[in-house]
Backbone as ProteinMPNN parsed JSONL, in Angstrom:
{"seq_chain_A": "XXXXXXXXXXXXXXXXXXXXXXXXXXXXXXXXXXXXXXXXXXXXXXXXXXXXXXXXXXXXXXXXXXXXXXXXXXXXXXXXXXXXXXXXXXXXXXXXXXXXXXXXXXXXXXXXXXXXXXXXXXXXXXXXXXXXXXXXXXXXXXXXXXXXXXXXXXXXXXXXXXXXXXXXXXXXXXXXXX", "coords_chain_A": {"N_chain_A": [[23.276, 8.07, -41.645], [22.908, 9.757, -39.82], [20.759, 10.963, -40.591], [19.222, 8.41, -39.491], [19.537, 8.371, -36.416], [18.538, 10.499, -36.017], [15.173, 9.777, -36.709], [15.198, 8.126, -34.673], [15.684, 9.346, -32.213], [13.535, 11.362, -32.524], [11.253, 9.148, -32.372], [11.95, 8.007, -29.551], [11.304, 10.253, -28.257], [9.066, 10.717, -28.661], [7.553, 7.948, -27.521], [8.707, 8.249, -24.766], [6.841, 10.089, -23.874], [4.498, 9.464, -23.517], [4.542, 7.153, -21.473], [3.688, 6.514, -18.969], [3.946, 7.602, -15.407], [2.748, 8.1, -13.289], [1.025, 6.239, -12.88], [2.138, 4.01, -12.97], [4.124, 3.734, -10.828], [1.622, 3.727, -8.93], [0.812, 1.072, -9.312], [3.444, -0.246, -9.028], [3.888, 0.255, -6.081], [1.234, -0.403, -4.827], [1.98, -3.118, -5.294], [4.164, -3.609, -3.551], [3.422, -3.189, -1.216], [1.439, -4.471, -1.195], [2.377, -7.18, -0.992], [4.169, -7.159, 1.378], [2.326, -6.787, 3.218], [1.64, -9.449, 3.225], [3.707, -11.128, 3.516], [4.497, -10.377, 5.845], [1.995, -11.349, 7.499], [2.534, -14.63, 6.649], [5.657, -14.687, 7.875], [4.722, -14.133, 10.635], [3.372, -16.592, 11.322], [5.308, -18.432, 10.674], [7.602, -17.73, 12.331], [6.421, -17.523, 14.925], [5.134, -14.994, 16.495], [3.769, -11.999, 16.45], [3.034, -9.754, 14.392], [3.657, -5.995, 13.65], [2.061, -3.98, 11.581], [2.16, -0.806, 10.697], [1.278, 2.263, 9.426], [1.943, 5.311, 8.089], [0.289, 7.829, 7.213], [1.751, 10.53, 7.082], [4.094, 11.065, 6.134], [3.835, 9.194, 3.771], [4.828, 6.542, 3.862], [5.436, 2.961, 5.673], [5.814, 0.394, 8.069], [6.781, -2.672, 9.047], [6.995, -3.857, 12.1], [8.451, -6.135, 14.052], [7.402, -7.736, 16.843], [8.696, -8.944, 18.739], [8.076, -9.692, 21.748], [5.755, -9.463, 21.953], [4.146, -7.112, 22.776], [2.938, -5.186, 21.617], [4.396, -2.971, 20.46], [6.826, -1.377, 19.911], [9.939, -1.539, 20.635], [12.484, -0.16, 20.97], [15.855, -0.797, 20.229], [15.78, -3.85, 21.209], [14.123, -4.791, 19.511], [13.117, -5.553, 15.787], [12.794, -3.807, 12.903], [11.256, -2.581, 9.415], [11.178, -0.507, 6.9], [9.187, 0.762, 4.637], [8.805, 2.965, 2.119], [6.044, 5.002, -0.186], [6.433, 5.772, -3.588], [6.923, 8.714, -4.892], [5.165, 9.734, -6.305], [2.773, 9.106, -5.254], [0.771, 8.533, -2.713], [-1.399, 7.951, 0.374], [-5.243, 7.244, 0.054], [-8.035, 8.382, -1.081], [-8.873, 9.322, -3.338], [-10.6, 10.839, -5.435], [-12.367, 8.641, -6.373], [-14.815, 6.264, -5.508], [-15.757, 5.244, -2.497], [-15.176, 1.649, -1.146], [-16.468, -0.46, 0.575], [-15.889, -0.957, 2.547], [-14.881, 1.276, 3.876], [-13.898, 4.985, 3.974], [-11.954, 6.702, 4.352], [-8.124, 6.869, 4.02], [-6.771, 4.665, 5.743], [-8.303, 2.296, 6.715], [-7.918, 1.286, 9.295], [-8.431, 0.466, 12.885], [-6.98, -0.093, 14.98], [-3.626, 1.464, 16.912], [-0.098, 1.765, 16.981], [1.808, 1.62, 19.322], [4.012, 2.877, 19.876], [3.77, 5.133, 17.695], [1.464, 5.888, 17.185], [-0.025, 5.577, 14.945], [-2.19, 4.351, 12.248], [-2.803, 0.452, 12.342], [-2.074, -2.749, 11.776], [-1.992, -5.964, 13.319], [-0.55, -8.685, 13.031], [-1.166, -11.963, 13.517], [0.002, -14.771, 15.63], [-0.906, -17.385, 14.779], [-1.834, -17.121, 12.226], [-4.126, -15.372, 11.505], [-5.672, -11.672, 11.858], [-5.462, -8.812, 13.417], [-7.795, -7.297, 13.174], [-10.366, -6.68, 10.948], [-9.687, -4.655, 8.158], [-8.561, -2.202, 5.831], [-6.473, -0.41, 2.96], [-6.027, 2.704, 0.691], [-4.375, 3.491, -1.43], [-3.676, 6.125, -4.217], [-2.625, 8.092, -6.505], [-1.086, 11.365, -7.001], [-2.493, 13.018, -8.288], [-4.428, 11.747, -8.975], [-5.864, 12.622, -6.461], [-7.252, 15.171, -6.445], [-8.097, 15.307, -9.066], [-11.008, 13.817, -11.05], [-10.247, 12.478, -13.613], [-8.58, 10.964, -13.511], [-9.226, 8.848, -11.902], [-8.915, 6.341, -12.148], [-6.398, 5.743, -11.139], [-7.018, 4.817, -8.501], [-6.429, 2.276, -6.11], [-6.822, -0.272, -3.49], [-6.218, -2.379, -0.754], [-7.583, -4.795, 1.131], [-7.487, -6.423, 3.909], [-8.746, -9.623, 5.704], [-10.355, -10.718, 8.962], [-10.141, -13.132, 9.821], [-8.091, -14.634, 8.56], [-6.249, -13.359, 7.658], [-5.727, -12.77, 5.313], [-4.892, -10.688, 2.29], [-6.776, -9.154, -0.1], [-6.355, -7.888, -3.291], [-7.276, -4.635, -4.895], [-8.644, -2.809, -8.104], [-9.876, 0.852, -9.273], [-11.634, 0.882, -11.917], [-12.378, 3.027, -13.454], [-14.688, 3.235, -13.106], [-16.183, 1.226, -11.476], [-14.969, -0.866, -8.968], [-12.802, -3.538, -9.168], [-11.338, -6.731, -8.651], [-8.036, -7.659, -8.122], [-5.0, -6.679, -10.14]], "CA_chain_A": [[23.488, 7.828, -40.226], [22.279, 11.173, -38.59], [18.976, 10.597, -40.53], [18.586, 7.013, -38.59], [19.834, 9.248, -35.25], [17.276, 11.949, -35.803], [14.563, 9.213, -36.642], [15.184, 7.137, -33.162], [15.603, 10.467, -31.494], [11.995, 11.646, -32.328], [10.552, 8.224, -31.671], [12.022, 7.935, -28.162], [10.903, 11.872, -27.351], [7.299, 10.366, -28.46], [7.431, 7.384, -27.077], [8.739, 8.761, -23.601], [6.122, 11.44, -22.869], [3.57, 8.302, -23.739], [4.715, 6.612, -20.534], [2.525, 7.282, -17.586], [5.447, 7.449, -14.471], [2.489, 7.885, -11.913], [0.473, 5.26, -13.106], [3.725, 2.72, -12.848], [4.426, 3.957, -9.487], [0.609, 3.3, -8.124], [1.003, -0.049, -9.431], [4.206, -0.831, -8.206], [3.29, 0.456, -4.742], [-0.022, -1.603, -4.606], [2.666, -4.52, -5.056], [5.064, -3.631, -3.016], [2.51, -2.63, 0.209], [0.527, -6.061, -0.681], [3.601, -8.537, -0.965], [4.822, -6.828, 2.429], [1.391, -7.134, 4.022], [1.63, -11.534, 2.918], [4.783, -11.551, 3.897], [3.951, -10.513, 7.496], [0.839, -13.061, 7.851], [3.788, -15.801, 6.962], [6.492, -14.421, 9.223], [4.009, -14.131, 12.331], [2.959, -17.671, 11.471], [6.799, -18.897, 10.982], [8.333, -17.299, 13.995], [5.575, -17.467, 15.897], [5.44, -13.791, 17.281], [2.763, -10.85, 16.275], [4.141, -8.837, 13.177], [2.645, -5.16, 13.331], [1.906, -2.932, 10.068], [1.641, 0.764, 10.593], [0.688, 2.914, 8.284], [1.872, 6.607, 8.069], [0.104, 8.862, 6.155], [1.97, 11.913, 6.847], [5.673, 10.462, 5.927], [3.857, 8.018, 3.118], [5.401, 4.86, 4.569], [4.373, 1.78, 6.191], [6.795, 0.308, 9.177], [6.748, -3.564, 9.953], [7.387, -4.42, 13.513], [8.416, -7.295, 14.373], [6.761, -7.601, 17.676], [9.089, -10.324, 19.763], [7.86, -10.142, 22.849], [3.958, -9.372, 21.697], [3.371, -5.816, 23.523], [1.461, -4.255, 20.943], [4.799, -1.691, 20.398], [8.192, -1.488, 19.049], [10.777, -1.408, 21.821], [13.693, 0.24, 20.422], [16.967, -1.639, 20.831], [15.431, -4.874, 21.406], [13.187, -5.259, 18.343], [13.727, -5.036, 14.449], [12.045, -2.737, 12.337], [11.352, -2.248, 8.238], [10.294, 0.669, 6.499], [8.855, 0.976, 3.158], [8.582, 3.765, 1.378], [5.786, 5.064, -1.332], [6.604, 6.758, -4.278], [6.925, 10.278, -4.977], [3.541, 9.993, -7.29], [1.641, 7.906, -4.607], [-0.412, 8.422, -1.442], [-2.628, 6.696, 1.229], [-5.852, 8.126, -0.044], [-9.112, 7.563, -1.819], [-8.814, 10.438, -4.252], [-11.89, 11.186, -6.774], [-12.971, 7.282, -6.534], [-16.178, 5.896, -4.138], [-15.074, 3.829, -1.283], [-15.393, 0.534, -1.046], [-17.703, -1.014, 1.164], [-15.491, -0.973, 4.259], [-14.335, 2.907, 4.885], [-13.766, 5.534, 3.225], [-10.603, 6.92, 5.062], [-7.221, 6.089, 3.504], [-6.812, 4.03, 6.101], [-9.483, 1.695, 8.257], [-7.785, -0.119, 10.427], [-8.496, 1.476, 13.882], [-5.985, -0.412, 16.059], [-2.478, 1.937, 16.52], [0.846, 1.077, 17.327], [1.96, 1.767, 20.737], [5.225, 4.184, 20.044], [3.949, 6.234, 16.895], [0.246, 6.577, 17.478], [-0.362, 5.815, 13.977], [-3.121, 3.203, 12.605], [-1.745, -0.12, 12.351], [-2.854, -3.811, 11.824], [-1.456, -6.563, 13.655], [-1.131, -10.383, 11.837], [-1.231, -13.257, 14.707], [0.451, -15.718, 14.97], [-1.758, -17.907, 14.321], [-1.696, -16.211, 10.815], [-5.175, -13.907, 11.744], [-5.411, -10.387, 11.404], [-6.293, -8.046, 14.766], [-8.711, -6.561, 12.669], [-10.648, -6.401, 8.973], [-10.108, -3.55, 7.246], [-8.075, -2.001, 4.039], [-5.997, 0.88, 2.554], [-5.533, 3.249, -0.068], [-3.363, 4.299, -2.596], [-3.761, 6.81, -5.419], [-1.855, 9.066, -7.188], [-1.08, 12.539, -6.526], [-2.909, 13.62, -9.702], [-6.093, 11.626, -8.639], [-6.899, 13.188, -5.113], [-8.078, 15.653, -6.731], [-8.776, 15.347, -10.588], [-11.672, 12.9, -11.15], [-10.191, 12.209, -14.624], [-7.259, 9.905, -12.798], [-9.873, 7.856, -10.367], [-8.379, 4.784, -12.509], [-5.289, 5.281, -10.153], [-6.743, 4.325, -7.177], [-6.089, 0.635, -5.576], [-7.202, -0.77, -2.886], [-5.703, -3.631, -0.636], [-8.657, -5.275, 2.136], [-7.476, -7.404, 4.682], [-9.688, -9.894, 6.174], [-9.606, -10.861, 10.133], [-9.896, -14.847, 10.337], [-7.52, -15.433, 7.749], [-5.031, -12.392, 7.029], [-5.731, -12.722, 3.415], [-4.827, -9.584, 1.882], [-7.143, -9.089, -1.196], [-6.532, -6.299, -3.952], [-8.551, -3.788, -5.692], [-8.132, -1.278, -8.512], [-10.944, 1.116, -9.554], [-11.137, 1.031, -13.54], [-13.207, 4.494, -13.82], [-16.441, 3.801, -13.116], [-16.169, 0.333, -10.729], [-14.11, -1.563, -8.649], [-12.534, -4.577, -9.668], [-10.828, -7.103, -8.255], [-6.547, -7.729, -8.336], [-4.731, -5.491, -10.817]], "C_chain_A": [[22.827, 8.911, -39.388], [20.879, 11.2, -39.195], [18.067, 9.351, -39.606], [18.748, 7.652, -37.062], [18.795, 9.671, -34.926], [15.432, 11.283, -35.745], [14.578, 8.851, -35.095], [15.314, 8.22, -32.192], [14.023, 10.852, -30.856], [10.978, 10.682, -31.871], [10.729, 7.876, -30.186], [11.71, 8.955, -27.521], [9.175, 11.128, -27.316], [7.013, 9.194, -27.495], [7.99, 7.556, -25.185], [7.416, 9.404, -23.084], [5.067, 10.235, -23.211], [3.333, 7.494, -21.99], [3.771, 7.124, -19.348], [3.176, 6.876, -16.349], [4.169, 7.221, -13.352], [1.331, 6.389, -11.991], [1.476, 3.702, -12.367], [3.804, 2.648, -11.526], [3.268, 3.719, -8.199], [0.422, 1.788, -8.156], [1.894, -0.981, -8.544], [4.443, -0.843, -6.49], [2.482, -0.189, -4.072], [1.163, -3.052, -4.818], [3.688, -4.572, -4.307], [4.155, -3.532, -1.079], [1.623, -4.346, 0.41], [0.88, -7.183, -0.238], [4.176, -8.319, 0.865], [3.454, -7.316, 3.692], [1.37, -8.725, 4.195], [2.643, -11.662, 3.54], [4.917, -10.826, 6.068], [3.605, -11.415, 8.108], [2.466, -14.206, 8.141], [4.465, -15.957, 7.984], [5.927, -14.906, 10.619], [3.79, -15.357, 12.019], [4.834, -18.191, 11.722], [7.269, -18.653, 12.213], [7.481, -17.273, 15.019], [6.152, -15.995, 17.329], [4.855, -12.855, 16.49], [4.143, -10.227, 15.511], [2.71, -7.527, 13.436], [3.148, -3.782, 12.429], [1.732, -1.906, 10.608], [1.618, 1.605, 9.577], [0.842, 5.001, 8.414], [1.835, 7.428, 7.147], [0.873, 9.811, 5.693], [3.324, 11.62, 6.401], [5.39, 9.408, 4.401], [4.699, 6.942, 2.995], [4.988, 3.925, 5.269], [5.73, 1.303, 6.834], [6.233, -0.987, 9.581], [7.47, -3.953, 11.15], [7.602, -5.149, 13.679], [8.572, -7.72, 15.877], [6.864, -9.044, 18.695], [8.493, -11.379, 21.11], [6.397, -9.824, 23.427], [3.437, -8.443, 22.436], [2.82, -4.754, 23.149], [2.497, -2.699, 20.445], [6.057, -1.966, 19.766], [8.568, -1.251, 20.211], [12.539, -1.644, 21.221], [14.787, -0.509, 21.426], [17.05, -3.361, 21.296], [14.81, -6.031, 20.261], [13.234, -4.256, 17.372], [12.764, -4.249, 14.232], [11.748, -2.716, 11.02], [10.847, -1.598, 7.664], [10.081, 0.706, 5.14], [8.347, 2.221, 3.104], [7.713, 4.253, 0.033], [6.418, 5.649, -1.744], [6.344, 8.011, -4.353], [5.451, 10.945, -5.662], [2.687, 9.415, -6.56], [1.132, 8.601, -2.901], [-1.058, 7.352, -1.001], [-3.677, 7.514, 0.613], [-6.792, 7.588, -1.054], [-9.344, 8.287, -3.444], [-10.062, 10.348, -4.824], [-13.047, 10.074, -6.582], [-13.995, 6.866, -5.664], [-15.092, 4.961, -3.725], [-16.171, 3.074, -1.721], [-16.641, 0.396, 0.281], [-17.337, -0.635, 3.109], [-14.768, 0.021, 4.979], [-14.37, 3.421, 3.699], [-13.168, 6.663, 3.379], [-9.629, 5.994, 4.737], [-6.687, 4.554, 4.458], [-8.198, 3.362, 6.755], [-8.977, 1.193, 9.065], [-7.825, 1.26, 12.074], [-7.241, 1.108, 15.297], [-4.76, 0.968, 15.73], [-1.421, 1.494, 17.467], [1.258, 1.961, 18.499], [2.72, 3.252, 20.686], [4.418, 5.016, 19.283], [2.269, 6.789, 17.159], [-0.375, 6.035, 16.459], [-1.094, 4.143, 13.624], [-2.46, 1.921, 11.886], [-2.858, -1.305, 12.214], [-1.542, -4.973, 12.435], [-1.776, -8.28, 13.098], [-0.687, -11.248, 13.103], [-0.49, -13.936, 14.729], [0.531, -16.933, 14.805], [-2.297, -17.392, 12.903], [-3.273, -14.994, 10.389], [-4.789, -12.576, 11.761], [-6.265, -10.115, 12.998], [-7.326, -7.715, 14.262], [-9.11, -6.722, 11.307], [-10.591, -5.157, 9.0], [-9.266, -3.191, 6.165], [-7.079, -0.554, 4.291], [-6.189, 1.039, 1.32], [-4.9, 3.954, -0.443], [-3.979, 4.524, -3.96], [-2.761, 7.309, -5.562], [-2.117, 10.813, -7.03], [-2.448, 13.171, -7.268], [-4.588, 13.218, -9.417], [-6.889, 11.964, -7.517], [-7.331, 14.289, -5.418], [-8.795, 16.315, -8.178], [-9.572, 14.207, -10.874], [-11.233, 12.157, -12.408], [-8.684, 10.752, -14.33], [-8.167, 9.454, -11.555], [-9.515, 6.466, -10.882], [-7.21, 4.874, -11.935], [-5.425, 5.161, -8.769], [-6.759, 2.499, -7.201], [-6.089, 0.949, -4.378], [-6.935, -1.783, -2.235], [-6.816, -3.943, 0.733], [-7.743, -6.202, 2.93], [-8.443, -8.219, 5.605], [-8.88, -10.384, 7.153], [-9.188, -11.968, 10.681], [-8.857, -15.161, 9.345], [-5.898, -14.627, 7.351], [-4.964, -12.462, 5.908], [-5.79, -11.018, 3.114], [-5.65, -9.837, 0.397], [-6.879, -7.554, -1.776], [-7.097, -6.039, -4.948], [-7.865, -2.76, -6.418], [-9.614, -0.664, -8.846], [-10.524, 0.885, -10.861], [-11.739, 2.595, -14.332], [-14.718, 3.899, -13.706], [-16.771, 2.449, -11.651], [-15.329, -0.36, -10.501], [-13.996, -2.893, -9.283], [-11.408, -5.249, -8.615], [-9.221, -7.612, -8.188], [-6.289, -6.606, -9.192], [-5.777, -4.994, -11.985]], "O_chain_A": [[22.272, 8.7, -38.31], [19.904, 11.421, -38.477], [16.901, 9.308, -39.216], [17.785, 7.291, -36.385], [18.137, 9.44, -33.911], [14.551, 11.855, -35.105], [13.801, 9.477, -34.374], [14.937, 7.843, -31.083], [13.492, 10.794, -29.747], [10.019, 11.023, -31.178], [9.744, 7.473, -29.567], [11.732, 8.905, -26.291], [8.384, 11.037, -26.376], [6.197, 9.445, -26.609], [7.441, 6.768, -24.415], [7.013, 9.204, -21.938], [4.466, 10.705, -22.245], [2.239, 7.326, -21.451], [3.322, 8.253, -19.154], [3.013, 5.682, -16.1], [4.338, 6.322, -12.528], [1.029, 5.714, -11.007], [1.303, 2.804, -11.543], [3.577, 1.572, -10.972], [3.551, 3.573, -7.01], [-0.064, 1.221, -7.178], [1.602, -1.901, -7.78], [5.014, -1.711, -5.829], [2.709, -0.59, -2.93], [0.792, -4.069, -4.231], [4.28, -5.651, -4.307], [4.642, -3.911, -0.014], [1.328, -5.043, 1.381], [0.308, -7.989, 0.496], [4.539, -9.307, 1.504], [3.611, -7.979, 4.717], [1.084, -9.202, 5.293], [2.534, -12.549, 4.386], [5.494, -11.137, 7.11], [4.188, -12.15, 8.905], [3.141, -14.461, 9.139], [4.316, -16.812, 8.856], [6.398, -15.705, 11.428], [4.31, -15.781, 13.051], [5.401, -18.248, 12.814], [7.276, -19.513, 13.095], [7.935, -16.947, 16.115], [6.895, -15.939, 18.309], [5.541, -12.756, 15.473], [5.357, -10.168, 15.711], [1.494, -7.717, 13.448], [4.077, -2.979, 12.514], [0.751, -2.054, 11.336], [2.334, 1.192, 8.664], [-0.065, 5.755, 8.768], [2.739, 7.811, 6.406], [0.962, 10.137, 4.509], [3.724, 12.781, 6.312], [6.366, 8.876, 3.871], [5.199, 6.566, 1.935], [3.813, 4.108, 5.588], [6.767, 1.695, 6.297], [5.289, -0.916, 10.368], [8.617, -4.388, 11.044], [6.525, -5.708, 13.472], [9.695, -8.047, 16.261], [6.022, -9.803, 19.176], [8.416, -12.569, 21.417], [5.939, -9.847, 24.569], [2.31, -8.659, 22.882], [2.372, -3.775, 23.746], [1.959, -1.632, 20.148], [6.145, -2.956, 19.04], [7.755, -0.765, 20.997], [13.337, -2.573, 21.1], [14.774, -0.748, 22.633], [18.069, -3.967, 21.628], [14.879, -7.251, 20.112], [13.318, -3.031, 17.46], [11.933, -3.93, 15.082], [12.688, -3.51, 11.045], [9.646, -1.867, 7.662], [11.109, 0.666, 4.464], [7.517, 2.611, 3.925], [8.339, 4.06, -1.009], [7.195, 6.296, -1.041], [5.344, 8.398, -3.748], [4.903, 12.045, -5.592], [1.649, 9.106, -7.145], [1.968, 9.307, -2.338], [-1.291, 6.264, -1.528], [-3.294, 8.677, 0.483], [-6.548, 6.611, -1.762], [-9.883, 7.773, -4.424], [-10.62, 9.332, -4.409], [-14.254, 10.316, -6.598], [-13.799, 7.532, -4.648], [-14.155, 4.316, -4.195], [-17.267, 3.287, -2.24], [-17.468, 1.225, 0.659], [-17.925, -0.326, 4.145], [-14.23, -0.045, 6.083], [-14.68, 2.867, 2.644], [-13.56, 7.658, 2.769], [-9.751, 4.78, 4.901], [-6.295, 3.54, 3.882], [-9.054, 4.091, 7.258], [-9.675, 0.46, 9.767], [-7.405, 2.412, 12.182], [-6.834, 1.826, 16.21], [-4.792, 1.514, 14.627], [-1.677, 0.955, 18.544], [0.911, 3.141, 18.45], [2.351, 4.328, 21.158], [4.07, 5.96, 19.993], [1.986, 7.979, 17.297], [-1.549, 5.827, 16.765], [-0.849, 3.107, 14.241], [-1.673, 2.12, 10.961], [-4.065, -1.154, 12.401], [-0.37, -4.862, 12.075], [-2.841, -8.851, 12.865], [0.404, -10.938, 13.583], [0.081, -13.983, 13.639], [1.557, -17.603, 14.69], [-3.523, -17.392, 12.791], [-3.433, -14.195, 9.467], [-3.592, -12.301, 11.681], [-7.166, -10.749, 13.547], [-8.206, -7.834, 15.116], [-8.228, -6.906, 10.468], [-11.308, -4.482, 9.738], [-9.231, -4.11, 5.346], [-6.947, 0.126, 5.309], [-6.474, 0.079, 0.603], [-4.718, 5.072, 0.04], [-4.554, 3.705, -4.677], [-1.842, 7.061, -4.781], [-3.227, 11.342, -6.963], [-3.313, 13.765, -6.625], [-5.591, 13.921, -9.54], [-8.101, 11.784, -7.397], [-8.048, 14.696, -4.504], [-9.571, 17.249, -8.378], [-8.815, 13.247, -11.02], [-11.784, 11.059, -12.483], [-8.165, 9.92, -15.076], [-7.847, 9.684, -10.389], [-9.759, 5.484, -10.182], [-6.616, 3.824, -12.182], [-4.527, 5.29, -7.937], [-7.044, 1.739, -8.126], [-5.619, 1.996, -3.933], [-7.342, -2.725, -2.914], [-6.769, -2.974, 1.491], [-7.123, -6.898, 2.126], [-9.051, -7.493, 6.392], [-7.669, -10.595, 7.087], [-8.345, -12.121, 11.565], [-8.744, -16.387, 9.321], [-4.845, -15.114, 6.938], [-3.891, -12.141, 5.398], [-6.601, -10.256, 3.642], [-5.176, -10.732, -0.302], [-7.041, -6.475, -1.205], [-7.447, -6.827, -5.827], [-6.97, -2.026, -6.0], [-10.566, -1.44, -8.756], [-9.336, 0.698, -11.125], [-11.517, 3.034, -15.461], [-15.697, 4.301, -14.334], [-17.614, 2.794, -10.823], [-14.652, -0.754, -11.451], [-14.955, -3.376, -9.884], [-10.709, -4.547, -7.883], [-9.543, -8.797, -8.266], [-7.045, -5.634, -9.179], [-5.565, -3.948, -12.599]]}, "name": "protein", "num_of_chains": 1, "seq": "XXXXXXXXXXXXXXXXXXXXXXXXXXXXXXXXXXXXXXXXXXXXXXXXXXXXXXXXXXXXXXXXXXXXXXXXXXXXXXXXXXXXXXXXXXXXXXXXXXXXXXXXXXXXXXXXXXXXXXXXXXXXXXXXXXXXXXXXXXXXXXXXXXXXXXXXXXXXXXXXXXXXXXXXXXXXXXXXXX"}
């Protein structure tokens, strides 16, 4: 019995440090930032009423608006709010990796939201986007070790359609979804 213990012991110490936590966490981030971005588009089409994304680097979070009465702002007390949160291993940021085609600043979008300042995309509602452009997310580890540029991702938004498309690098070229 304490030999089968000591066995499953050493295999779960190996098999732990195996795990790659920031890897998981750039992943699940890129799905949690992309699903939130779709689920905007929808909304603003459903309710008919401008949904707007902001994007704060310095807090790593992202803040949908839900933008009732379409004035380009949040108006505390009147209108909701939802905040997502990255991970502790994650960033906006391009780290090690070449940009894409369409910036090469964690964020592009140049519109910003009225109250915070900060850059922001607004989905129509007519289910369009104010603007094309994208973000990124890496990992702490890859803004500045080239040997982790396979943890960046990439999410594009285009402006006639609000289609969010996503991108990971794989180490040497982008690719398209996960």
């Amino acid at each position: 019995m304490v030999t089968l213990c000591t066995i499953a012991g050493v295999v779960t110490a190996i098999a732990f440090w195996k795990l790659d936590i920031a890897r998981y966490q750039i992943n699940g981030d890129m799905l949690s930032v992309g699903t939130a971005l779709i689920a905007a588009q929808r909304e603003a089409v459903a309710k008919q009423y401008n949904l707007i994304v902001t994007f704060d680097t310095t807090n790593n979070d992202l803040r949908i608006v839900f933008d009732q009465n379409n004035n380009g702002k949040l108006d505390v007390g009147t209108e909701r709010s939802r905040m997502l949160f990255l991970g502790n291993q994650v960033r906006y940021g391009l780290g090690t990796a070449p940009p894409m085609s369409w910036g090469s600043v964690p964020i592009t979008f140049t519109q910003t939201e009225g109250t915070s300042g900060n850059p922001a995309v607004t989905f129509l509602r007519n289910g369009s986007a104010s603007e094309a452009g994208g973000i990124y997310l890496t990992s702490i580890r890859a803004l500045t070790d080239s040997r982790y540029a396979y943890d960046v991702r990439a999410i594009r938004v285009e402006r006639a359609t609000g289609r969010a498309d996503w991108w990971h690098y794989d180490g040497s070229t982008w690719v398209r979804g996960f």
